[in-house]
C-alpha positions, 0 to 999 in steps of 0.5 A, spaced: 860 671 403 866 676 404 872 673 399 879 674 401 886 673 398 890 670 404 897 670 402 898 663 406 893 659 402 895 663 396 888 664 394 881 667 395 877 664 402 870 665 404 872 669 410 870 665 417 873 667 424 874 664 429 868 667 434 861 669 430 861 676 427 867 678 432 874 679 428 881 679 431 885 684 427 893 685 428 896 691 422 904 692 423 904 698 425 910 704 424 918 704 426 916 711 428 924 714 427 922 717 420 916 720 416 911 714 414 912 715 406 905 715 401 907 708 399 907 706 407 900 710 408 897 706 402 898 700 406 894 703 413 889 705 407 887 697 404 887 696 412 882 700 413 878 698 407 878 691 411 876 693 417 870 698 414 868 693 410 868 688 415 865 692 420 859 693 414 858 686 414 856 686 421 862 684 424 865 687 430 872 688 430 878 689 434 883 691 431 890 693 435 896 695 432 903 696 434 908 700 434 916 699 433 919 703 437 926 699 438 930 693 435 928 694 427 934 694 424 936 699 417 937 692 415 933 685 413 938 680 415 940 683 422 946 688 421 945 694 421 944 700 426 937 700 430 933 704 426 931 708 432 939 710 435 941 712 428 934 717 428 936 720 434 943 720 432 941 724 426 936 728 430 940 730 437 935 727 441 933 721 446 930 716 442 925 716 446 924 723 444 924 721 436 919 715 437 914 720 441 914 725 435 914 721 430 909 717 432 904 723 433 906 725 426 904 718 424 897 718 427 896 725 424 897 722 418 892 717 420 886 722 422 887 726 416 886 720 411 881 718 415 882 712 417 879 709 423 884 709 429 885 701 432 883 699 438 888 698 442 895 701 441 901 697 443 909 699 443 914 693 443 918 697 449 912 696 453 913 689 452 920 687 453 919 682 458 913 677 455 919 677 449 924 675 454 919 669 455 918 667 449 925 667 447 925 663 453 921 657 451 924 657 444 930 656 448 928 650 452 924 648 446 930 648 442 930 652 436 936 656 438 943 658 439 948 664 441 954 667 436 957 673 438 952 679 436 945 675 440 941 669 439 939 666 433 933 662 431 935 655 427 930 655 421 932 648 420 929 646 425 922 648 423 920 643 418 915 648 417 918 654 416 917 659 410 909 656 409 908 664 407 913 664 401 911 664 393 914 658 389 921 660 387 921 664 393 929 662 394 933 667 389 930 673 393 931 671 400 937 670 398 938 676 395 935 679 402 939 675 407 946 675 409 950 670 413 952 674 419 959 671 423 957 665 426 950 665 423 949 657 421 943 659 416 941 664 411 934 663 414 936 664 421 934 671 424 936 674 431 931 673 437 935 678 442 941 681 440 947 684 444 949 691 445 955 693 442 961 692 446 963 698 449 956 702 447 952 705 450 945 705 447 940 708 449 934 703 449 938 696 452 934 691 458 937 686 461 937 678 459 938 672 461 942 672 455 947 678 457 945 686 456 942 687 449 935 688 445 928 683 442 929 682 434 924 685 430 920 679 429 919 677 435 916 684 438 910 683 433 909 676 435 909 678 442 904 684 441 899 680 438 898 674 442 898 678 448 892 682 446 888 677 441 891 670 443 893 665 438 890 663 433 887 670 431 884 672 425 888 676 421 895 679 420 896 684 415 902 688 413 905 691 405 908 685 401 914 686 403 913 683 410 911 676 407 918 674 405 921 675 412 918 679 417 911 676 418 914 669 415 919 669 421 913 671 426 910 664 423 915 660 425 916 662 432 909 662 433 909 656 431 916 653 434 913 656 441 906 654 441 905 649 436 900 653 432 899 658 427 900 665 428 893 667 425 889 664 419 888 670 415 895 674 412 892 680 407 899 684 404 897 690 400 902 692 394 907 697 393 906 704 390 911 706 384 914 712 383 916 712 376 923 710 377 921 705 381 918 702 388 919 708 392 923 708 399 927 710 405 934 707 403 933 710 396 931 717 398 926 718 394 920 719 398 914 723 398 910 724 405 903 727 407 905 733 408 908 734 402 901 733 399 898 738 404 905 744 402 902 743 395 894 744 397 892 738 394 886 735 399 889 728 403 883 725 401 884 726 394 890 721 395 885 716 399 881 716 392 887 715 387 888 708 393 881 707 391 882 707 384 887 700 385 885 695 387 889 694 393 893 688 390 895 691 384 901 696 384 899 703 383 903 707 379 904 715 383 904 722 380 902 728 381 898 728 374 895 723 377 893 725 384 890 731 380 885 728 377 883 725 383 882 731 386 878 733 381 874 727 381 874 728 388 870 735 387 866 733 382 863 727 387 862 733 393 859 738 388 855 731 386 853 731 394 851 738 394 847 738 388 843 732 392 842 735 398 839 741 395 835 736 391 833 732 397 826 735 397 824 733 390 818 727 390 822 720 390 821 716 384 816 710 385 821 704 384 827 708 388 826 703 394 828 697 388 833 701 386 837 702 392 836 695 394 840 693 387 846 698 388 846 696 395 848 688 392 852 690 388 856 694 392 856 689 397 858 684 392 864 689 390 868 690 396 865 683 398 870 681 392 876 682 395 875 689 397 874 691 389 874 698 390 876 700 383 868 696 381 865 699 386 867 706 386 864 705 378 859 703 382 858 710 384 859 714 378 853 709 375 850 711 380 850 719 380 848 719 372 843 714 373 836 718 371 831 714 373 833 714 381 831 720 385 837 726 388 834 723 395 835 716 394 842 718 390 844 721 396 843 716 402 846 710 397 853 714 397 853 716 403 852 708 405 858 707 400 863 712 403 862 707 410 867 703 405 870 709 402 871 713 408 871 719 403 867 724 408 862 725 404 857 725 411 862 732 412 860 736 406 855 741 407 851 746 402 855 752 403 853 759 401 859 763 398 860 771 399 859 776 395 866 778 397 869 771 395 864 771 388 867 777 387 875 776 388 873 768 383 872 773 378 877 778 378 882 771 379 879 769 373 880 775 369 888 775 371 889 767 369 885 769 362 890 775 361 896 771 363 898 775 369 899 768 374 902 773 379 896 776 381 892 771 380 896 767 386 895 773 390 887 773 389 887 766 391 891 768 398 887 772 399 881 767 398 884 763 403 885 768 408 878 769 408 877 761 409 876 758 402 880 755 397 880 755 389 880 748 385 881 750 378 878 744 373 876 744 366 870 746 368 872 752 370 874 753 378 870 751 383 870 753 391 869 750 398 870 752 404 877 750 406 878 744 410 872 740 406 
C-alpha cells in the first residue's frame, strides 16, 4: 500500500483515489518572469518521483500543471508590482515576450532533469473568464468585498479557513501578511485587483468589478477544477504554498463549491544554500544552467535531490553536487560493467533474489517516496555477489523507472585510440602541475565529443551528453 504524508491531515495516508488505478495530479507550475532557481526545480523533481512512483504501482495519471503568467505579485500580502510587468520593465520587452521565453527555458530545464512533462499545460491568462465566474459566485455567496485597489476574500467568513495551517501557524502568517488600506483582515486576499489609476498594463481584462487583473489564488483554483474537477486527488506545491498560497485555493474552493479542493496537498522542502533558504528577492540564487556552465552533468543535481528525502531540507554545495557526479559515474560505469557481463550464466536463485529487492524497493519509495532507502538499495544491490551482472542489470534499470537517472541511455562505448592518447598526456600535465595544459587537452576531448570526470580513482571518460 502507497503512504503519503498529506499535509491536510498532517499525517501519513493509505493513498485511495477517487477513480480505481486513476489519479488526478495538479503541481503549481512556475511564474515564468524569471529563471526557476535549483531550489524551485527541487520541487519539480519530488513531483516527479510521485507521479513515476504512482505510475509504478499501476495507476494511471493525469497530471496538469499551469503556468503563472499574470497576477503573481512580488509580494504575499497583495502589494507589490506583477511579477511579470516588472520583468518586462527589467527586460524591455511585452510580457507576453518574457512569459514566452522564460517559459521555454522552464521546460528545457524539465527535459534536462529528466522529468516527465504533464499531460496537460494550462496558462492562467487563457482562463480569465472562468475566474471572473468564480468571483462571481463568491460574490452572490458572500464572501466578498471592495476597497479601493480590487476585490477581497472575507476569510472570517469561512468557519473553515486555514484547515491547511501547522499548529502555532499564527506569528508567521503574521509575519507574511500586511493590511492593505481598507483590507478588513489580515487573512483577506485579493480575487481581482484594479489596474493602477492612470496606467496602462499590458495584461488587464475587463470585469464586472472595473478594468484590472485575477489574484494569484484564484488563478490555480480555476486551472485545476477545469481539467480535473472537484474534488481531485492531489495538489502539490513547495512549503512555502502551504500558508497562503494553496490555503487560500482551499477556501474559495470551498466557499464556491462546498468541497474541497483535493484530498491529497504533498509540499516538498526547501533547499539551503549555507547562508540560508535560497531566493529570488534575496538574490542569491544558483540556476540549471549554472550547473551545466561548470560542466557538472544536470542529472547529477537530480541525484543529490535523490539523497534526501523530499521532505527534509537539503542543504546545497558544490562539494556536494560533486560527489554526486562522482557517484553518478560510478553507478553508470556500474551499468556498463553489467552490460558487458550480461552473457555470463545467471546465478541459480536470481529469480528469488530480483523478486526480494523488488519488495523491498517497492516498500521504500511506497514510504512516502524514501528515496534515500531506496537508492542504498541500489548500491546494496551492485556489490551484492551472490546475485548474477544480468539480473543486476535489469534490477537497476527497474529502480531508475522512480529514479529517472537514465541509466536505459547508457551504452557500452569503445573509446578512441586518439581520446586514450590525449587522457594520458592530460594526466602527464596534471601530475607535473602544469594546470593549463591540461585544461587544453580536455578541450580538445570535448571538441571530439567526449568529456573527462576526474575522481580519486583516476578520471573516467564518456561520451558527452551521457
Amino acid at each position: 500500500m502507497l503512504k503519503l504524508y498529506n499535509t491536510l491531515s498532517r499525517k501519513k495516508e493509505n493513498f485511495r483515489p477517487i477513480y480505481n488505478k486513476r489519479v488526478g495530479l495538479y503541481t503549481c507550475g512556475p511564474t515564468v518572469y524569471w529563471f526557476a532557481h535549483i531550489g524551485n526545480l527541487r520541487t519539480y523533481i519530488f513531483e516527479d518521483i510521485l507521479k513515476r512512483t504512482l505510475k509504478y504501482n499501476g495507476y494511471k495519471v493525469k497530471h496538469v500543471m499551469n503556468i503563472t503568467d499574470v497576477g503573481h505579485l512580488t509580494s504575499d500580502a497583495d502589494t507589490g508590482e506583477d511579477k511579470l510587468e516588472k520583468g518586462a520593465k527589467r527586460e524591455k520587452k511585452s510580457v507576453w515576450e518574457i512569459a514566452d521565453f522564460y517559459t521555454k527555458v522552464f521546460k528545457e530545464d524539465l527535459k534536462n532533469l529528466n522529468i516527465i512533462p504533464p499531460n496537460i499545460w494550462i496558462k492562467a491568462t487563457d482562463t480569465i473568464k472562468e475566474q471572473i465566474e468564480l468571483i462571481k459566485i463568491l460574490e452572490k455567496k458572500g464572501f466578498t468585498y471592495k476597497i479601493e485597489d480590487g476585490i477581497y476574500f472575507d476569510t472570517s467568513k469561512l468557519k473553515t479557513y486555514g484547515r491547511l495551517w501547522p499548529k502555532n501557524a499564527g506569528k508567521e502568517i503574521k509575519h507574511r501578511v500586511e493590511m492593505v488600506p481598507g483590507k478588513k483582515h489580515p487573512t483577506d486576499f485579493a480575487l481581482w485587483k484594479f489596474s493602477p489609476k492612470d496606467v496602462k498594463r499590458q495584461m488587464e481584462w475587463q470585469s464586472p468589478w472595473g478594468v484590472g487583473f485575477p489574484g494569484w489564488h484564484t488563478e490555480c483554483v480555476v486551472m485545476s477544477i477545469k481539467e480535473l474537477g472537484i474534488p481531485f486527488d492531489i495538489h502539490c506545491g513547495g512549503v512555502d504554498h502551504i500558508l497562503i498560497h494553496h490555503t487560500n485555493e482551499i477556501a474559495q474552493a470551498e466557499a464556491a463549491y462546498g468541497k474541497i479542493l483535493a484530498r491529497y496537498w504533498f509540499h516538498g522542502e526547501f533547499l539551503n544554500l549555507k547562508e540560508g533558504k535560497m531566493a529570488k528577492s534575496k538574490g542569491n540564487i544558483i540556476v540549471l544552467n549554472d550547473l551545466i556552465q561548470k560542466s557538472f552533468n544536470p542529472l547529477a543535481y537530480r541525484y543529490l535531490c535523490l539523497n534526501a528525502h523530499y521532505r527534509s531540507k537539503l542543504a546545497f554545495s558544490w562539494e556536494a553536487l560533486k560527489l554526486a557526479q562522482n557517484s553518478l559515474n560510478k553507478l553508470y560505469e556500474k551499468i556498463r560493467e553489467f552490460q558487458s557481463d550480461t552473457n555470463i550464466k545467471q546465478q541459480a536463485d536470481d529469480a528469488k533474489k530480483i523478486k526480494s529487492y523488488k519488495k523491498q524497493f517497492l516498500n521504500f519509495i511506497n514510504d512516502d517516496l524514501n528515496t534515500p532507502k531506496a537508492l542504498a538499495l541500489g548500491w546494496k544491490l551492485i556489490k551484492d555477489k551472490s546475485i548474477s551482472s544480468k539480473a543486476k542489470y535489469q534490477l537497476l534499470l527497474d529502480f531508475d523507472k522512480i529514479f529517472g537517472l537514465e541509466l536505459d541511455q547508457i551504452k557500452l562505448t569503445t573509446i578512441p585510440k586518439e581520446v586514450k592518447d590525449l587522457i594520458q598526456l592530460r594526466e602527464q600535465y596534471r601530475k607535473e602541475k602544469q594546470w593549463q595544459k591540461a585544461d587544453e587537452i580536455r578541450k580538445k576531448i570535448q571538441k571530439i565529443g567526449y568529456q573527462v570526470e576526474d575522481t580519486k580513482e583516476g578520471p573516467i571518460i564518456k561520451k558527452r551528453g551521457i
